[in-house]
C-alpha positions as CSV (number, residue, x, y, z in Angstrom):
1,X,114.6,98.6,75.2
2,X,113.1,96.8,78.3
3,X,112.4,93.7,76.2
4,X,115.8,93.7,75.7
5,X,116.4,94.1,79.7
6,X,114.3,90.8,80.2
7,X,116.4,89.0,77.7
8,X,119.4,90.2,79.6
9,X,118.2,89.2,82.9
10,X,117.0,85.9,81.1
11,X,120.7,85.6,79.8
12,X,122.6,86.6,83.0
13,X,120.5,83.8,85.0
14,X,118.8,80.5,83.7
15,X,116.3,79.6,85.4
16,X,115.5,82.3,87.6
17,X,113.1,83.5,85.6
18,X,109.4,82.3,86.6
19,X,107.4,84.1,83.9
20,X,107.9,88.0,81.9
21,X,104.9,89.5,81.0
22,X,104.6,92.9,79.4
23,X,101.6,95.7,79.6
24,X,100.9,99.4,78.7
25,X,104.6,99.2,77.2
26,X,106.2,98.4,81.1
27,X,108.4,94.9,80.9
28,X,108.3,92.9,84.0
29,X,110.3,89.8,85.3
30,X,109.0,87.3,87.6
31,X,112.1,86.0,89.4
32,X,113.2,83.3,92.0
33,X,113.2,84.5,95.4
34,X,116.2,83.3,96.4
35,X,117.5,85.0,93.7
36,X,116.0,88.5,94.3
37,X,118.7,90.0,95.3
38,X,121.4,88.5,93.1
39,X,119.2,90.0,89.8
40,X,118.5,93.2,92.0
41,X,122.4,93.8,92.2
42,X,123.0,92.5,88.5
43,X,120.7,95.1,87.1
44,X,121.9,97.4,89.0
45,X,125.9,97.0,87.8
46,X,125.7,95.6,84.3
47,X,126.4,98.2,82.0
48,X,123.5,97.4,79.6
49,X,120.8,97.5,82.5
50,X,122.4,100.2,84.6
51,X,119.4,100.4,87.0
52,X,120.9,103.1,89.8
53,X,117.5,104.1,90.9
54,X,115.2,101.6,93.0
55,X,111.4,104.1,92.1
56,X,109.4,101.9,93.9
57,X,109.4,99.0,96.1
58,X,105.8,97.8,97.5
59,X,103.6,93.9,97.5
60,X,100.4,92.8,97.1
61,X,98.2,90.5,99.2
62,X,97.0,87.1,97.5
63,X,94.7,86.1,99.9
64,X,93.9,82.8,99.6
65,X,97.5,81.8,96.5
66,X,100.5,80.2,98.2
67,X,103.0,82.1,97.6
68,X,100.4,84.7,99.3
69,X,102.5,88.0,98.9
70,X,104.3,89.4,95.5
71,X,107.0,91.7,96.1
72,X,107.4,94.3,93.9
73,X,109.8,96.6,92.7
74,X,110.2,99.3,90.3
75,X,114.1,100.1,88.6
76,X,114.6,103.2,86.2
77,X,118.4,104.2,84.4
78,X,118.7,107.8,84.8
79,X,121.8,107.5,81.9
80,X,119.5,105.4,79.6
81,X,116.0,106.4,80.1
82,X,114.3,102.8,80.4
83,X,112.6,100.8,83.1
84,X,111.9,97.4,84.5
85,X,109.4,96.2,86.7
86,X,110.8,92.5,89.0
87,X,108.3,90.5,91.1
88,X,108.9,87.4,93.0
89,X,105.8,85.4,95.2
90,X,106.9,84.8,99.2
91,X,105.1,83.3,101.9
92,X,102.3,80.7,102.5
93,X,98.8,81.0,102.0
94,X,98.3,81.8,106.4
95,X,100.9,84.8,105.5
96,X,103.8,83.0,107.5
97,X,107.4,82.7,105.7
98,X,106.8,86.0,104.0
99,X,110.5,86.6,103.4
100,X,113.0,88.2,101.2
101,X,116.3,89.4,100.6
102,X,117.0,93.4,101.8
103,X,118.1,95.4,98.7
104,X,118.8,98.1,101.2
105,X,122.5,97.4,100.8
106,X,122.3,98.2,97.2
107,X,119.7,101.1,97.1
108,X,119.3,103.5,100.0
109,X,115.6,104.1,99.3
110,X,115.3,100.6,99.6
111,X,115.3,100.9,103.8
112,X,112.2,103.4,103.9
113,X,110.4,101.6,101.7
114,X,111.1,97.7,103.0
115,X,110.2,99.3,106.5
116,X,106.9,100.5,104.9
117,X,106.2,96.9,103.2
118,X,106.9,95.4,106.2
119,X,104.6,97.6,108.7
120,X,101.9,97.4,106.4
121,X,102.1,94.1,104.9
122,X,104.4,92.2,107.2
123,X,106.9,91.1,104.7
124,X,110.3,90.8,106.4
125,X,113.2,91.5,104.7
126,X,116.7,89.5,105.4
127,X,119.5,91.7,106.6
128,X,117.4,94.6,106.6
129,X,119.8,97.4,108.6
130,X,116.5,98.9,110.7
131,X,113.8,96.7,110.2
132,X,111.0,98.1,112.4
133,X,107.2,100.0,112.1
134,X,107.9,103.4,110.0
135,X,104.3,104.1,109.7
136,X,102.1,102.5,112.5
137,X,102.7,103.1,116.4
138,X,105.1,100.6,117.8
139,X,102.9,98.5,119.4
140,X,100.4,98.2,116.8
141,X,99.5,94.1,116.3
142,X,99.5,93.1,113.1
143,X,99.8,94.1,109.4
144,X,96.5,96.8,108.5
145,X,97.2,96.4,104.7
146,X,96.7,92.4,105.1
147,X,93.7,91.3,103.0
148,X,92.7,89.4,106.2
149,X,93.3,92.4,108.6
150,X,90.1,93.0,110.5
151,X,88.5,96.1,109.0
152,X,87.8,97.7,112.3
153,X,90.9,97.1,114.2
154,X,93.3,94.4,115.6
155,X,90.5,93.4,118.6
156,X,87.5,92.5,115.6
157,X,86.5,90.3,113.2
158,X,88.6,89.0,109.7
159,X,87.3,90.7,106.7
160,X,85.5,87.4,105.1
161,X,84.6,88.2,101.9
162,X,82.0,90.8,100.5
163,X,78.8,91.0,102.4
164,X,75.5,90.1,100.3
């Protein structure tokens, strides 16, 4: 049934989708992210998706790939039983313009979880109700889940690679 989900998303908007891939039976879409939002809310109301549950909502550093960050996240239908995974690739390779429409508006869950992406990863989220630190103190510097975060704090060294 998720292939049929990408088809739909595929369907709904042209050219929004960047690539599907699919993998131990989870479909995922790759989409636009100007248009993150727009396919979050789509899934979310069309009767054939009917994604009412936002499971997960996370990124992962590129370091080094421009976009640098992919932001992930996770939709289940509680009334149909299926799942699809959507992804879209935001800021530059330095981590600046890591940015992204809120789907906080849409999904409740969405607001802890942004704010955790966020703290952690410094991904900011547009329109975000409460975007501030959920996790680290409130003047912690920087972003500790940031490939390029200095393993022993914000006052030492980059991580540059594996030592030898």
């Amino acid at each position: 049934m998720a292939k049929a989900l990408v088809e739909l998303v595929e369907h709904a908007f042209p050219r929004v989708v960047i690539s599907k891939h699919s993998q131990h039976g989870d479909d995922t879409v790759v989409v636009d992210p100007a248009k993150w939002h727009d396919v979050a809310a789509f899934l979310k109301s069309d009767p054939k998706a009917d994604m009412r549950m936002l499971t997960d909502l996370t990124a992962v550093d590129y370091l080094g790939d421009e976009p640098r960050f992919e932001v992930v996240a996770h939709f289940y239908s509680l009334a149909k039983g299926h799942r699809l995974r959507m992804k879209a690739r935001v800021g530059n390779a330095d981590g600046s313009a890591a940015r992204i429409a809120t789907l906080a508006d849409l999904w409740g869950s969405a607001n802890w979880l942004e704010r955790e992406c966020w703290d952690l990863m410094g991904i900011s989220f547009a329109n975000h109700p409460d975007l501030r630190r959920i996790l680290m103190p409130a003047d912690w510097q920087g972003h500790p889940l940031r490939k390029d975060y200095p393993l022993q704090g914000p006052d030492r060294e980059p991580y540059q690679g594996r030592l030898s």
